[in-house]
C-alpha positions as a Python dict, from the first residue, in 0.01 Angstrom:
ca = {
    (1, 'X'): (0, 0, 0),
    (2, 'X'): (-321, 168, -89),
    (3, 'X'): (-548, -33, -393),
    (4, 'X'): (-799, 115, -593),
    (5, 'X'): (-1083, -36, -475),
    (6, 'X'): (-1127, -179, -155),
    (7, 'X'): (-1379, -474, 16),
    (8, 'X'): (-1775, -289, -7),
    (9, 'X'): (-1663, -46, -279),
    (10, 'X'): (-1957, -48, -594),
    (11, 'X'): (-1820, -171, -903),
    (12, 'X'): (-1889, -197, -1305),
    (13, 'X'): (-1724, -420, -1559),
    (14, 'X'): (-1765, -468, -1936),
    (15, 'X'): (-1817, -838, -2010),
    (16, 'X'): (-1958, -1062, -2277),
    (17, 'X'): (-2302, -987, -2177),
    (18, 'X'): (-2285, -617, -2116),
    (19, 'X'): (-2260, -438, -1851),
    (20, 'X'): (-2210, -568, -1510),
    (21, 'X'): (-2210, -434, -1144),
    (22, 'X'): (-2141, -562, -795),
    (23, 'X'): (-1907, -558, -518),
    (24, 'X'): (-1568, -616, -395),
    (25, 'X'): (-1570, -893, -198),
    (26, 'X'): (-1183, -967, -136),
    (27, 'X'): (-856, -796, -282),
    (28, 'X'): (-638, -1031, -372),
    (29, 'X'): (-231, -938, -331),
    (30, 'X'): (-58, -1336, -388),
    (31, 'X'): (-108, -1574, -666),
    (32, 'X'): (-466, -1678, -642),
    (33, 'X'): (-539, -2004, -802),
    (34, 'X'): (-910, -1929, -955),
    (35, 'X'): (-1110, -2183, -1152),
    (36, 'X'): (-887, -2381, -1246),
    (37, 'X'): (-608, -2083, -1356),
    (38, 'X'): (-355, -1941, -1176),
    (39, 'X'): (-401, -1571, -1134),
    (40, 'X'): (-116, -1316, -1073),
    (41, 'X'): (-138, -1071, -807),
    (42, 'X'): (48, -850, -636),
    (43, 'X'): (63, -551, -378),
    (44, 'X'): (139, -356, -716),
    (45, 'X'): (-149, -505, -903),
    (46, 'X'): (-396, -666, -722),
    (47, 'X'): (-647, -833, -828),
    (48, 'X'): (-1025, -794, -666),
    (49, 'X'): (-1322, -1068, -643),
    (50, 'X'): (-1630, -923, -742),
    (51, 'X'): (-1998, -1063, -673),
    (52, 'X'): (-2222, -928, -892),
    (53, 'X'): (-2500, -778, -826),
    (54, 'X'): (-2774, -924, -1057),
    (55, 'X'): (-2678, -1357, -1059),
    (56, 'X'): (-2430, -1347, -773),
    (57, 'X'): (-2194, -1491, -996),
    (58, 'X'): (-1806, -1442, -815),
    (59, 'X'): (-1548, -1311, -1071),
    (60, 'X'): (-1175, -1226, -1041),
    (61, 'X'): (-1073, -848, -1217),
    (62, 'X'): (-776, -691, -1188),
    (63, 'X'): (-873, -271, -1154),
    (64, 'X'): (-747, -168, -1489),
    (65, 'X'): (-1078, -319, -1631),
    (66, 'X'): (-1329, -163, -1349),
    (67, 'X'): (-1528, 172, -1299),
    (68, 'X'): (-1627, 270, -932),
    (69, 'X'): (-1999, 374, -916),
    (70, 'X'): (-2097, 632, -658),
}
């Protein structure tokens, strides 16, 4: 099945703080267990890790909430 995004693709979020950018990292298709919450995935609606780009921080989106840049 083909996903929206894929590992290296240039991402944007909205979060608490604004604004945020970075990159796929891993597309997740199975349950994911994800600080301490279990996160539901599937081949229908994965869900994608995301580094950002500014703090490195690693966070877990499904695509409904992200923007490809570029």
């Amino acid at each position: 099945m083909s996903h929206a995004f894929k590992v290296g693709d240039h991402v944007r979020w909205n979060s608490e703080a604004g604004r945020v950018s970075g990159h796929v990292i891993k597309v997740h298709v199975r349950d994911t267990p994800y600080k301490g919450h279990m996160h539901r995935c599937s081949e229908d609606d994965p869900q994608y890790e995301i580094r950002s780009d500014r703090t490195e921080h690693i966070a877990l989106h499904r695509g409904a909430v992200l923007e490809k840049i570029g």
